[in-house]
C-alpha positions in Angstrom: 63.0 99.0 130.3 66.7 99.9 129.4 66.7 102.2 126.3 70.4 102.2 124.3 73.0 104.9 124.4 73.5 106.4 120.9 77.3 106.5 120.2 78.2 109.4 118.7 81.7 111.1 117.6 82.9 113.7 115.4 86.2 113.2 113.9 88.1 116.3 111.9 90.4 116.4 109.3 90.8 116.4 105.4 87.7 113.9 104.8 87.4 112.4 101.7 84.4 111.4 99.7 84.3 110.0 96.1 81.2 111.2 94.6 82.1 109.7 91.3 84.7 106.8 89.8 88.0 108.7 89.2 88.6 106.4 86.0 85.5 107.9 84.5 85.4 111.1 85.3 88.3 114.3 86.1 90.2 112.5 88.9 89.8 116.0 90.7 85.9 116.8 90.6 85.2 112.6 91.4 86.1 113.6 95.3 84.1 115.8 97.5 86.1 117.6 100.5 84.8 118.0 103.8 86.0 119.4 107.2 84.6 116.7 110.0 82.4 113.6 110.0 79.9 112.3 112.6 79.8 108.4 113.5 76.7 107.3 115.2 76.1 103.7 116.1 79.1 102.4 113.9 78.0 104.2 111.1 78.4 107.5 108.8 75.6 109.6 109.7 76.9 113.0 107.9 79.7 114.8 106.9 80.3 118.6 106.2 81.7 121.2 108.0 82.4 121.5 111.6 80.5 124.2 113.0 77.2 122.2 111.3 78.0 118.9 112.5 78.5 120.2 115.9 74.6 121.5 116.1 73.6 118.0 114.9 75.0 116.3 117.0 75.8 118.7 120.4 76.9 115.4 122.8 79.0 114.2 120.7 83.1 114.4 121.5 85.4 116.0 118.7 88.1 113.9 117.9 90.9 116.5 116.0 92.9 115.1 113.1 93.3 118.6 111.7 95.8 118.3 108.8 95.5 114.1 108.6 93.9 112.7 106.0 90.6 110.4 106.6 89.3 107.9 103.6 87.4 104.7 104.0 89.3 102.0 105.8 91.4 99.9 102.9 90.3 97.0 101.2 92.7 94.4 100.4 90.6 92.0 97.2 93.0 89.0 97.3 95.8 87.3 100.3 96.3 84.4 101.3 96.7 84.6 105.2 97.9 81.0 105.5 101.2 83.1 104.0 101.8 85.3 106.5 104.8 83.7 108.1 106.5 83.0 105.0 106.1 86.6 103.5 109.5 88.0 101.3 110.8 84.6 100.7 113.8 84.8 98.5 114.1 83.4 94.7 111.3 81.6 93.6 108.8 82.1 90.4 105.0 80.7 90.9 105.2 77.1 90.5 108.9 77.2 92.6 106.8 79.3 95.1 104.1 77.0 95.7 106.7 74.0 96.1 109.3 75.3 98.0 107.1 77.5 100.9 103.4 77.5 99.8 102.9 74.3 100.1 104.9 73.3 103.2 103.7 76.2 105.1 99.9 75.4 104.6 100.5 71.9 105.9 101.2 73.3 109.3 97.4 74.8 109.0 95.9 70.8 109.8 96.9 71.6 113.5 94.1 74.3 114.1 95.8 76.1 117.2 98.5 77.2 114.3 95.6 78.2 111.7 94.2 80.4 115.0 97.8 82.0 115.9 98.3 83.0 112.6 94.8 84.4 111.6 95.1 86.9 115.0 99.0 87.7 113.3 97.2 88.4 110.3 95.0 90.4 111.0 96.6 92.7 113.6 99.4 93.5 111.0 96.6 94.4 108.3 94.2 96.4 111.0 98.1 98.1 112.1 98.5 98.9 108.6 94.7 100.7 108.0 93.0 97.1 106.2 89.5 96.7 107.7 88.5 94.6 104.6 89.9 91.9 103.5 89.2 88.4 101.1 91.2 85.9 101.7 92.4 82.4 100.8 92.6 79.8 103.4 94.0 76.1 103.3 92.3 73.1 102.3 91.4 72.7 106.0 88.2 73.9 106.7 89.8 74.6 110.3 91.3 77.0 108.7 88.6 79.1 107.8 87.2 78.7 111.0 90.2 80.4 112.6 90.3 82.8 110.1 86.2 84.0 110.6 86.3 83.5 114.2 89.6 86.1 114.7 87.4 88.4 112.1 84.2 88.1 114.3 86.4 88.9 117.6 87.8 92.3 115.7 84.5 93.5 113.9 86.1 93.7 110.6 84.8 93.0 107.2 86.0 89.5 106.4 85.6 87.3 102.8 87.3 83.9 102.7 86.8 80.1 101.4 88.6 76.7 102.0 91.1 76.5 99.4 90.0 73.5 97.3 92.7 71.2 95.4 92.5 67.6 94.5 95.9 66.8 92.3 99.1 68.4 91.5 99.8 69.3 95.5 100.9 67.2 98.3 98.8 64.3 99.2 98.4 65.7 102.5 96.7 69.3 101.4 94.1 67.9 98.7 90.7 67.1 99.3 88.1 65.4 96.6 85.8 66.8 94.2 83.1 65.7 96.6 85.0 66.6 100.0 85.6 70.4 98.2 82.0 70.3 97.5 80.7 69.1 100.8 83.6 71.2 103.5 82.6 74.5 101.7 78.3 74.1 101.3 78.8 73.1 105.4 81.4 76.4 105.2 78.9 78.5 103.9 76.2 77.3 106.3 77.7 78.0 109.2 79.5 81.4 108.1 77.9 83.2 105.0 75.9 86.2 105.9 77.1 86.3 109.8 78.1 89.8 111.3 80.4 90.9 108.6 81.9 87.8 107.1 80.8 86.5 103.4 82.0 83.2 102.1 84.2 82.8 99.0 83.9 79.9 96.7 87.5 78.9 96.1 89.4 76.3 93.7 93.1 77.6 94.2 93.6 77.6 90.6 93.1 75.3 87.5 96.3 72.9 87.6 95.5 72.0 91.0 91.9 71.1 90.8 90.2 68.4 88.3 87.7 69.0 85.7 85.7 66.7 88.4 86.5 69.2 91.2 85.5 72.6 89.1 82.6 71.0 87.9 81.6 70.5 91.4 82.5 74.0 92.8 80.8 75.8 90.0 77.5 73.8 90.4 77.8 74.5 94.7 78.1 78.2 93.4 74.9 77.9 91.1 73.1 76.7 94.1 74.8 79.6 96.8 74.8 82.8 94.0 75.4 85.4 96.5 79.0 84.0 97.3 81.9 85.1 95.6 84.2 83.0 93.9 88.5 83.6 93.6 91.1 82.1 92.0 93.8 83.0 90.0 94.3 83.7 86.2 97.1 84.0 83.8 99.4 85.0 86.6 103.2 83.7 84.6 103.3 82.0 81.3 104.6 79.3 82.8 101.4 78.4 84.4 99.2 79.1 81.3 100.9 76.9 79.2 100.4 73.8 82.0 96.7 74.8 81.7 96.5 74.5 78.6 98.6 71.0 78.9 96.0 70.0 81.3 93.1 71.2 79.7 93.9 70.8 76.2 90.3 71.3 74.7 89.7 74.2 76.7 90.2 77.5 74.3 92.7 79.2 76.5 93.1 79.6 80.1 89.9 81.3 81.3 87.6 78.5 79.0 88.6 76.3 81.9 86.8 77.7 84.6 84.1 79.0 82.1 83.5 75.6 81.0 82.5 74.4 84.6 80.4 77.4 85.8 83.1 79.4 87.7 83.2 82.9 85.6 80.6 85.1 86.8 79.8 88.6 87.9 81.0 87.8 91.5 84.0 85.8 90.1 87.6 87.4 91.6 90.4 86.8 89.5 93.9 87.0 91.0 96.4 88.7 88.8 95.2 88.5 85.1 97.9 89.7 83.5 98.6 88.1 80.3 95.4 87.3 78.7 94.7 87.1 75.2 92.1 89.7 73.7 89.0 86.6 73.2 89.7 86.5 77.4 89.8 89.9 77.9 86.4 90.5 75.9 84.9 87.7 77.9 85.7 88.8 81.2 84.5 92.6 80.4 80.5 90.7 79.4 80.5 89.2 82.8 81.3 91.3 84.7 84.1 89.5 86.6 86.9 91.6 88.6 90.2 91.4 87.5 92.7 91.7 91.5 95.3 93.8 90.4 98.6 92.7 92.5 100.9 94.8 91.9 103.7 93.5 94.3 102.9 90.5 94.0 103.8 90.6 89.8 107.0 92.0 90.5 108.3 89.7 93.4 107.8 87.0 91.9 108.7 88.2 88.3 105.0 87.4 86.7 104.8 90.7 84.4 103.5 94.0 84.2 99.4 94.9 84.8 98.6 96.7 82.0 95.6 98.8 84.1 95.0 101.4 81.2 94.2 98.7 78.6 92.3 96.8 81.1 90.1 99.7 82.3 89.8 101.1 78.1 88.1 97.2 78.1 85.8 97.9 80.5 86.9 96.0 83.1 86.0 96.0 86.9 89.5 96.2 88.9 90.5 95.5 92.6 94.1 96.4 94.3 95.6 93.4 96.7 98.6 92.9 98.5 98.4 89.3 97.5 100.5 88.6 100.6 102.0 86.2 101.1 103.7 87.0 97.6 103.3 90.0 98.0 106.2 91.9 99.4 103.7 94.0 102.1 100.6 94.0 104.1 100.4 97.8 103.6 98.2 99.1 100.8 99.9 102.2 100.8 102.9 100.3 99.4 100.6 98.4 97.5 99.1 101.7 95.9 102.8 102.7 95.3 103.8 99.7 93.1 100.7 100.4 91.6 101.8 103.9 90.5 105.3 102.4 89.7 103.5 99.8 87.7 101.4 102.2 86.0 104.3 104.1 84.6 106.1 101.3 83.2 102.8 101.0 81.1 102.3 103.8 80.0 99.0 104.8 82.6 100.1 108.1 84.9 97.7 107.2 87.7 97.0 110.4 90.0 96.4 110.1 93.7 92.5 109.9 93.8 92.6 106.9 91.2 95.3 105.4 93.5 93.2 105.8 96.7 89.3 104.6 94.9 91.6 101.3 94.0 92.1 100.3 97.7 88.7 101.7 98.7 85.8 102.0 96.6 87.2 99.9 93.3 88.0 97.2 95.7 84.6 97.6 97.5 83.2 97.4 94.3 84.9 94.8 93.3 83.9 92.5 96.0 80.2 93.8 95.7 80.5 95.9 98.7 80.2 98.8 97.7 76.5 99.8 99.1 78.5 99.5 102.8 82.3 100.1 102.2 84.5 102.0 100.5 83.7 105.5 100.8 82.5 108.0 103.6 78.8 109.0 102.8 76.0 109.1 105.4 74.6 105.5 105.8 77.9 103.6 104.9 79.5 102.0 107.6 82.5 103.5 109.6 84.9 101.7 108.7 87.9 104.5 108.2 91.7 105.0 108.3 93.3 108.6 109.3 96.6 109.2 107.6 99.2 111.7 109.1 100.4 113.2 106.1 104.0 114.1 108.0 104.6 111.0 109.3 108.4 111.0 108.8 111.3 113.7 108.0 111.1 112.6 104.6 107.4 112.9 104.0 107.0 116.1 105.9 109.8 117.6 104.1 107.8 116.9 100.7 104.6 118.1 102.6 105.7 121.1 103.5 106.1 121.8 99.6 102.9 120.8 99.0 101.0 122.9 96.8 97.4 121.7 96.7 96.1 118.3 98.6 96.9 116.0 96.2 100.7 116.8 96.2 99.8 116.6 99.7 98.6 113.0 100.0 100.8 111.9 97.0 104.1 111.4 99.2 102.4 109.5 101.7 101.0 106.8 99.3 104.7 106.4 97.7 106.9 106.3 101.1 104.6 106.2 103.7 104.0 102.7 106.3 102.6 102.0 109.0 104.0 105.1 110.5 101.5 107.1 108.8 98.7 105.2 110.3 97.3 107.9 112.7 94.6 106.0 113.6 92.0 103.2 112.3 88.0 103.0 112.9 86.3 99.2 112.6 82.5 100.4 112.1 83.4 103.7 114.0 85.5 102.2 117.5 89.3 101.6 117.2 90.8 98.9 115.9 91.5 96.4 118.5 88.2 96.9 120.4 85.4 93.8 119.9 82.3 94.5 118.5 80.5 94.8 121.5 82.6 97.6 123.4 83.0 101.6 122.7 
């Protein structure tokens, strides 16, 4: 009888733990510091300091990152992978977006050796960039998602994504049926939901592309499949709410449409948010629901300012996303920067811990997570990201000034890239590694 070798490791460094939400309490006292960590078996099996961990766990190698910073791996709540090629396209708003590179781009994704090449793209630039997490949009081709799970299984990494559904106002040749959006995503979520780390996402694109026919069909599939998630997008320009409301014109406002046909839940993710009116805000704070912040995103393509400090005085549950492809980045440290940037323009000074539970535990929460990602406690799995906190002559030259952690960390989340990336842990082994190897 073979027994199994335990895999163990220490990693040191400035390890950080939220103990509480930042929003709700002092963002100083919601994070516990400690000297080293121990992964055992892909997971967090203790933290403290190093002398301690050491008699724990006497076998295990120390890996030094004195002076780096480790937090949970970053989790990105909203993409659209099929976007990765056509990423910082010039001059478009939303609806120009869609039609000019959206749309043309995704129609590539019916041959499924492109859907695969760009998937393993994808995903190696996110990993590159400290992502283990991610929820994504696909196409309308369930190949797509195939690709798109199958390059997640191969890299160990915490994966949520759905077909795109659409039955009007696209190109004949990216829209599906009511029934065929219904049918491709309950065979979707057979053959995916619940395997290894990937969870399926219900997922009508947005209201002007599907038909009361088609949400009526996607929110009964997710009355029947509850523990999915469900994304779309919201109130993202004004342009777009006021076709809704051309389409829809008996719905009260925007988010009445997808309430109407059983897609506003608890688990709902709704991309953007950003100008909705106060009976939509109330309603989304009963559910539940989590607004995606996209902070990029809004000011690429000119939708408007996130007003996070109203939103969160509401009550609401918030993620952080890159929203690539319209968003300008695959990094969430840039992501958390435009957040910041954002932030001020609204009046909401957001400090450093705030900025980091957004990409980790608010996003873990978020996506309903947040009982296995999102922050280093013993039992959660390792799923981590080590920042050098002097990664260039600019940073280190702020660093250097630092007079307490946070203006410490601070310069990396505003310049830093993928320079800063020290290193990145997929439940405790390097990125790149499969599941199955140490």
């Amino acid at each position: 009888m073979t027994t199994a070798t335990t895999q163990q490791e220490i990693l040191t460094g400035h390890v950080l733990s939220f103990a509480e939400d930042p929003f709700g309490t002092a963002p100083d006292t919601s994070v516990t510091w400690h000297e080293a960590l121990v992964i055992r078996d892909g997971m967090i099996a203790a933290t403290g300091d190093l002398d301690t961990l050491r008699r724990m766990a006497p076998t295990a190698p120390v890996t030094r990152h004195d002076g780096c910073l480790i937090c949970p791996g970053f989790i990105d709540a909203h993409v659209h992978y099929p976007q990765t090629a056509i990423i910082a396209s010039w001059g478009a708003r939303l609806i120009d977006w869609l039609d000019r590179y959206t749309f043309p781009e995704e129609m590539r994704f019916a041959d499924p050796a492109h859907a695969t090449a760009i998937a393993a793209r994808y995903l190696d630039l996110t990993l590159a960039h400290g992502t283990t997490t991610v929820c994504s949009f696909c196409t309308s081709h369930p190949a797509s998602v195939d690709a798109f799970f199958t390059a997640a299984q191969a890299r160990g990494v915490r994966a949520a994504a759905g077909k795109t559904c659409m039955d009007r106002n696209a190109p004949p040749a990216l829209c599906d049926t009511a029934q065929s959006a219904h049918d491709d995503s309950a065979a979707l979520i057979a053959r995916w939901h619940g395997v290894d780390r990937l969870s399926y996402v219900i997922t009508p694109r947005f209201a002007p592309t599907s038909s009361a026919d088609q949400l009526a069909a996607l929110g009964a599939l997710w009355a029947n499949h509850p523990t999915c998630l469900m994304q779309t997008h919201l109130s993202e320009q004004p342009e777009e709410i006021a076709w809704v409301a051309e389409l829809f014109p008996k719905a009260r406002d925007y988010l009445d449409v997808y309430d109407t046909f059983g897609l506003l839940g608890a688990r709902g993710l709704y991309g953007h948010a950003i100008h909705l009116t106060p009976r939509e805000a109330a309603r989304l704070a009963e559910t539940g629901a989590a607004l995606i912040h996209c902070p990029t995103s809004n000011s690429f393509i000119g939708s408007g300012l996130f007003d996070i400090g109203r939103r969160l005085g509401e009550g609401q549950r918030i993620g952080l996303a890159t929203d690539t492809g319209g968003g300008s980045s695959f990094s969430m440290l840039r992501t958390m920067a435009a957040a910041y940037e954002i932030g001020q323009l609204t009046g909401t000074v957001l400090h450093p811990a705030q900025l980091l539970w957004l990409a980790t535990a608010g996003s873990a929460r978020a996506l309903h997570m947040d009982d296995r990602i999102g922050t280093i406690a013993p039992g959660m799995e390792a799923d981590l990201v080590v920042l050098d906190l002097a990664s260039t002559p600019a940073i280190a030259g702020r660093h250097v000034r630092a007079d307490d952690i946070w203006e410490a960390v601070f310069p990396t989340i505003m310049m830093g890239d993928d320079r800063a990336i020290r290193d990145v842990r997929v439940m405790g082994r390097p990125a790149g590694h499969p599941p199955d190897t140490p």
